[in-house]
C-alpha positions in Angstrom: 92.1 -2.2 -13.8 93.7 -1.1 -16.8 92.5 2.0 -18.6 93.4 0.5 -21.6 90.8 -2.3 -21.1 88.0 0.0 -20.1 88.7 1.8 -23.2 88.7 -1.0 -25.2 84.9 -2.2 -23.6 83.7 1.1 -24.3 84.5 0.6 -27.7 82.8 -2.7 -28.0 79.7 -1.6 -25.8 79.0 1.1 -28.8 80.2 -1.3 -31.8 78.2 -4.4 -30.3 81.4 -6.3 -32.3 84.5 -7.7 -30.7 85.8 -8.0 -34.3 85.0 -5.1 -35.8 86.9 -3.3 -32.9 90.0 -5.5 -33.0 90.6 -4.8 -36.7 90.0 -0.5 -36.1 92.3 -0.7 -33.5 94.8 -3.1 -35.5 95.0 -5.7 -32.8 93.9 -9.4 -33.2 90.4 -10.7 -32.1 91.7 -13.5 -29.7 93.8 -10.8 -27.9 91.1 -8.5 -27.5 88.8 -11.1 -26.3 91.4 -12.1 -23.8 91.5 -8.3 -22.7 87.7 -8.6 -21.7 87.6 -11.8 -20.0 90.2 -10.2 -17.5 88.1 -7.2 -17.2 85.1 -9.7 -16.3 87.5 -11.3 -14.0 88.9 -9.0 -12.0 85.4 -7.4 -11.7 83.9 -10.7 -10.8 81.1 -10.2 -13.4 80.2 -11.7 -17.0 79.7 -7.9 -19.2 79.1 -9.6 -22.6 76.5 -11.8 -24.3 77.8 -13.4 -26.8 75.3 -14.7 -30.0 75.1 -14.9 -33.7 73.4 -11.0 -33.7 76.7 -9.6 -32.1 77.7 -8.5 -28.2 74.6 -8.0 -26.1 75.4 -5.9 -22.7 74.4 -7.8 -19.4 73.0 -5.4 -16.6 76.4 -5.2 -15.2 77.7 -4.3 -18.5 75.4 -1.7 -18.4 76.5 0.2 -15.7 80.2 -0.9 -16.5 79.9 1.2 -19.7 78.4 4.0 -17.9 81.5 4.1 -15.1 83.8 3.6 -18.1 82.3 6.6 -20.1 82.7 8.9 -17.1 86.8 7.2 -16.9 87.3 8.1 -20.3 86.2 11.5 -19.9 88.0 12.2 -16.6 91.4 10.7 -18.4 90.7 13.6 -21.7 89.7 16.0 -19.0 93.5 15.1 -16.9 95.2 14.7 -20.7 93.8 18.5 -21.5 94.7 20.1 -18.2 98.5 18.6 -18.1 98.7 19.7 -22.0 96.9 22.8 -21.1 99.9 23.6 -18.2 102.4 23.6 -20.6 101.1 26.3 -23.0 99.8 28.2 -19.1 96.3 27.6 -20.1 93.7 26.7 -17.8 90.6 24.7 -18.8 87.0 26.0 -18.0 84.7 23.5 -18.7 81.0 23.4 -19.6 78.2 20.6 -19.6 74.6 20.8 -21.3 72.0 18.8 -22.2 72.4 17.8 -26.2 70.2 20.4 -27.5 71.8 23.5 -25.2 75.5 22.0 -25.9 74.9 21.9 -29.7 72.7 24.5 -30.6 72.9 27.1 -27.8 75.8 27.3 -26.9 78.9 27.2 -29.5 78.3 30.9 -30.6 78.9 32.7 -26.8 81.9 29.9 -26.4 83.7 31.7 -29.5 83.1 34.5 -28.1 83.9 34.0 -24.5 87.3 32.4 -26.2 88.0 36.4 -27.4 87.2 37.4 -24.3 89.0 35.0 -22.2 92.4 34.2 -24.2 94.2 32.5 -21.2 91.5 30.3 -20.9 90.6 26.7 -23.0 86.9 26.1 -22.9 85.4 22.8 -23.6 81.8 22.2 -24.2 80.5 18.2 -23.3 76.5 17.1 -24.1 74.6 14.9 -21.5 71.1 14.2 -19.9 69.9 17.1 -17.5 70.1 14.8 -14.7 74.2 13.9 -15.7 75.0 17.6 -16.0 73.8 18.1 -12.2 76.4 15.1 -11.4 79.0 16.6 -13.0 78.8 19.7 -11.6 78.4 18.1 -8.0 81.2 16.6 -8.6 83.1 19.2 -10.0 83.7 17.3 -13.0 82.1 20.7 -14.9 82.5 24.2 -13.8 79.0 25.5 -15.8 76.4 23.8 -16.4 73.2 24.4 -18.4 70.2 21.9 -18.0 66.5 22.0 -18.7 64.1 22.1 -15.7 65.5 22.8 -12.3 67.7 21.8 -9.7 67.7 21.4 -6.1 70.4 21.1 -4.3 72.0 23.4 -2.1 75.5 22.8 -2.8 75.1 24.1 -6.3 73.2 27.4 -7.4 70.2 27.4 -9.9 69.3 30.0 -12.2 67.4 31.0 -14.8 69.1 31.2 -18.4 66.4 31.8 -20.8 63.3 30.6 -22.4 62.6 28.5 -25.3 59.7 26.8 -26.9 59.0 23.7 -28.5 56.8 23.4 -32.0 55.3 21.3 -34.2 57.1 21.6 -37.2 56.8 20.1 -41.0 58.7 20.0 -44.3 57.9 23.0 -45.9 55.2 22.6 -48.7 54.8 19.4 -47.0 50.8 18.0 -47.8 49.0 19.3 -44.4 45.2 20.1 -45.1 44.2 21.6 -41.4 45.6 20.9 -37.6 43.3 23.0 -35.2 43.8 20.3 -32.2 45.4 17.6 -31.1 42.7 15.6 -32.5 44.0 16.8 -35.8 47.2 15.6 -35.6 46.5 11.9 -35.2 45.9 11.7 -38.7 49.7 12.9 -39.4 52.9 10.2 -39.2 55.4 11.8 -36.1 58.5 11.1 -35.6 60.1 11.6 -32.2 63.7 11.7 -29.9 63.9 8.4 -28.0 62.8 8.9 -24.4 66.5 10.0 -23.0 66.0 13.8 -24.4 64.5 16.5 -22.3 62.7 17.4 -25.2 60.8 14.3 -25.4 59.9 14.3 -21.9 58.7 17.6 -22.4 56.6 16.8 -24.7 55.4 13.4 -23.0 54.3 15.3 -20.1 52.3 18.4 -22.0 50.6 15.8 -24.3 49.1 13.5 -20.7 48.4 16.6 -19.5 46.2 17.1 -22.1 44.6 13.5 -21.5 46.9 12.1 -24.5 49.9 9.9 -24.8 52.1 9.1 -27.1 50.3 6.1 -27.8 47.3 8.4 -29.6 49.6 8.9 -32.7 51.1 7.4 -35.5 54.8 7.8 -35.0 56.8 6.1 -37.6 59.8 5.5 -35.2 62.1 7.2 -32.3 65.8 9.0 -33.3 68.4 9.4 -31.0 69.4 12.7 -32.2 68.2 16.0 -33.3 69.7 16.3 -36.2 68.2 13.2 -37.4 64.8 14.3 -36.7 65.3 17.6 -38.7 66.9 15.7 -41.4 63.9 13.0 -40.9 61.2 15.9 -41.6 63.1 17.6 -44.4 62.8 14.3 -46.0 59.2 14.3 -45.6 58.8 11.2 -43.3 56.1 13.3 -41.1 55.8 15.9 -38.4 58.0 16.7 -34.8 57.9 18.4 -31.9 61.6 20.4 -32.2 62.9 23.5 -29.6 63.1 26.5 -31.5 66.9 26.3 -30.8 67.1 23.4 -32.8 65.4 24.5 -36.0 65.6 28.6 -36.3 68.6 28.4 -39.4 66.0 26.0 -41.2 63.1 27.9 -40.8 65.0 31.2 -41.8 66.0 28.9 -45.1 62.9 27.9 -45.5 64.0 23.7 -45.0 60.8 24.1 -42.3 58.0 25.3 -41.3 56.4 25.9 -38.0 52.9 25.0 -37.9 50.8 26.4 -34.6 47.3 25.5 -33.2 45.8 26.1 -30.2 46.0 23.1 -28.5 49.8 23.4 -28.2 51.6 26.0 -26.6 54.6 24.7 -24.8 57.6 26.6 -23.5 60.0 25.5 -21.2 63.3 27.1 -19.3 66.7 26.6 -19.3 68.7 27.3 -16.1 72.4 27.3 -15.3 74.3 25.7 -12.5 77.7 25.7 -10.8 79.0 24.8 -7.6 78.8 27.0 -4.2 81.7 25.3 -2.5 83.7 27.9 -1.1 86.9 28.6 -2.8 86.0 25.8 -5.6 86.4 28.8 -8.3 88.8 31.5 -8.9 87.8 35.4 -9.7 88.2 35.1 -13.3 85.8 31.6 -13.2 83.3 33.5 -11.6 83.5 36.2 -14.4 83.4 33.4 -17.0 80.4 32.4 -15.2 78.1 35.4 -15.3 79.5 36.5 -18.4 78.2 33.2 -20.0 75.1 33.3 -18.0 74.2 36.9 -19.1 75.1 36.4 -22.7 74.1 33.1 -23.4 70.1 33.9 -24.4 71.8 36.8 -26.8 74.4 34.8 -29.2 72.0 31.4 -29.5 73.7 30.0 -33.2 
């Protein structure tokens, strides 16, 4: 199998458009199609759908784009350490869900950087449950994930504590939300079901007797950012970590707005690896000095 080609699928997975990523990559369309039916044929299984709305994934192209995701990174991870030998640095690396990896955590990596010079840090986003995998196997040497973990290859503990509000546009119309009651009569909008924040959420509201299904939500984003920008617009309310919104409540883009019926903290915990001799003294140092620092330099 040619990296080249899995590469290439990756591309097209995210683009939905054979066409689109022949002409970005400055290769023709009939070529690039022929790359993909040998990828289908030497794994035996069709990846595409082809119709007039674009590529559609099959189930096996579903987990082929997963696999080739995790290729890609492990080539970038193998490119960085071989570059990274030639100027003697080594490479620490770091996995965290989204919100942790881009609002959590860039502050104590600049200054872990000062503190470390020999060492390159790079800092990778993914689902809680992805971040467990890569540090299993040792495709991560940190890792920072909401919830818990247990397994006893790899140590849990706990990071900090944040907190999830309700938060609005500031000025934005809201005459009274004392309950949960209340806030049916506001438009939501919501991450899409793969963020820990969302399930977070999920679970607090059934425990209350309530699901999703109660409220008005105008749609599901796949990011934070475009929920914040989504609210600052004034397209309705959300249900944000403090992590994710403390610059734009300072500036005033937001406001928090509390009621009893919602009171919803959650922790963060850090992991890495227990296999003996897996990590060098100066990893371990890296390790608690991130860990101990981390709750102290949040962006």
């Amino acid at each position: 199998m040619l990296l080249e080609h899995v590469i290439m699928f990756c591309k097209i997975a995210n683009e939905k458009s054979i066409s689109k990523v022949a002409q970005a990559n400055h290769i023709s369309q009939p070529a690039l199609s022929l790359q993909m039916q040998r990828l289908e044929e030497e794994l035996g299984v069709k990846l595409f759908e082809r119709s007039n709305r674009g590529i559609q994934l099959t189930k096996a192209g579903i987990i082929m784009q997963k696999y080739g995701l995790q290729f890609m990174q492990s080539y970038d991870n193998l490119r960085e350490e071989l570059d990274n030998l030639k100027s003697s640095k080594v490479t620490f690396r770091i996995a965290a869900s989204p919100v942790i990896c881009d609002y959590a955590l860039p502050c104590i990596l600049y200054k872990a950087n000062q503190k470390f010079p020999d060492y390159s840090f790079t800092l990778n986003g993914f689902p809680s449950n992805e971040v467990i995998a890569q540090i299993r196997n040792e495709q991560a040497d940190l890792g920072f994930i909401v919830g818990n973990c247990r397994d006893d290859d790899i140590v849990c503990n706990d990071a900090f504590v944040d907190k999830i509000y309700l938060v609005a546009k500031t000025g934005y119309n809201i005459k009274s939300i004392h309950s949960l009651d209340d806030l049916k009569r506001y438009p939501l909008i919501m991450l899409n079901e793969n963020f820990s924040s969302y399930r977070l959420v999920y679970n607090y509201l059934k425990q209350k007797g309530c699901t999703t299904e109660n409220f008005k939500i105008n749609y599901h984003l796949n990011t934070t950012e475009a929920v914040k920008s989504a609210v600052i617009a004034g397209h309705g309310l959300a249900f944000l970590p403090y992590m994710a919104i403390k610059k734009e409540v300072y500036m005033k883009e937001l406001q928090i707005i509390e009621f009893p019926d919602f009171n919803l903290n959650y922790d963060v915990h850090s992991i890495y690896r227990t296999k003996e001799g897996s990590l060098g003294t100066t990893q371990k140092e890296i390790i608690q000095y991130l860990i101990h620092n981390v709750n102290k330099n949040i962006c």
